[in-house]
N, C-alpha and C positions, 0 to 999 in steps of 0.2 A: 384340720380340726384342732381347733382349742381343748387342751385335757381340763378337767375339771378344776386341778388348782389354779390353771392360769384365767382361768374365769372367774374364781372365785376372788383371785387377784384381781383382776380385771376390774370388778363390778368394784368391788371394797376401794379402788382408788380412786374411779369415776364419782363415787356416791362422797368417798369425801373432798373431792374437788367440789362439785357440788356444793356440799355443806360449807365449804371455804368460802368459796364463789359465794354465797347467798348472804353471808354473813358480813362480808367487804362489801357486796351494793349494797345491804341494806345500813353499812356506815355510813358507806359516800350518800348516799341518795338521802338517808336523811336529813342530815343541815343544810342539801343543797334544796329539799323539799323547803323545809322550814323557813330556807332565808328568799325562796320566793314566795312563800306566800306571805310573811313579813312586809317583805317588797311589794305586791301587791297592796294589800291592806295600807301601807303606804302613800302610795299612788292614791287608791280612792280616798283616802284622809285628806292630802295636799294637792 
């Protein structure tokens, strides 16, 4: 069994990997969002 602090440890590094994590895809993801749908709109222009 896990004692309390290493859970609380636990949870506290998980939750900000998480927050890390969500915050780097949602850099990547968005100009890689942005420059297809660019690209698209594109495409149906030309």
């Amino acid at each position: 069994m896990l004692n309390r602090y290493e859970i609380t440890t636990t949870a506290q590094l998980y939750s900000n990997t998480e927050f890390i994590l969500y915050h780097l895809r949602a850099k990547i993801n968005l100009p890689i969002y942005a420059n297809l749908r660019a690209s698209k709109l594109r495409d149906m222009l030309y």
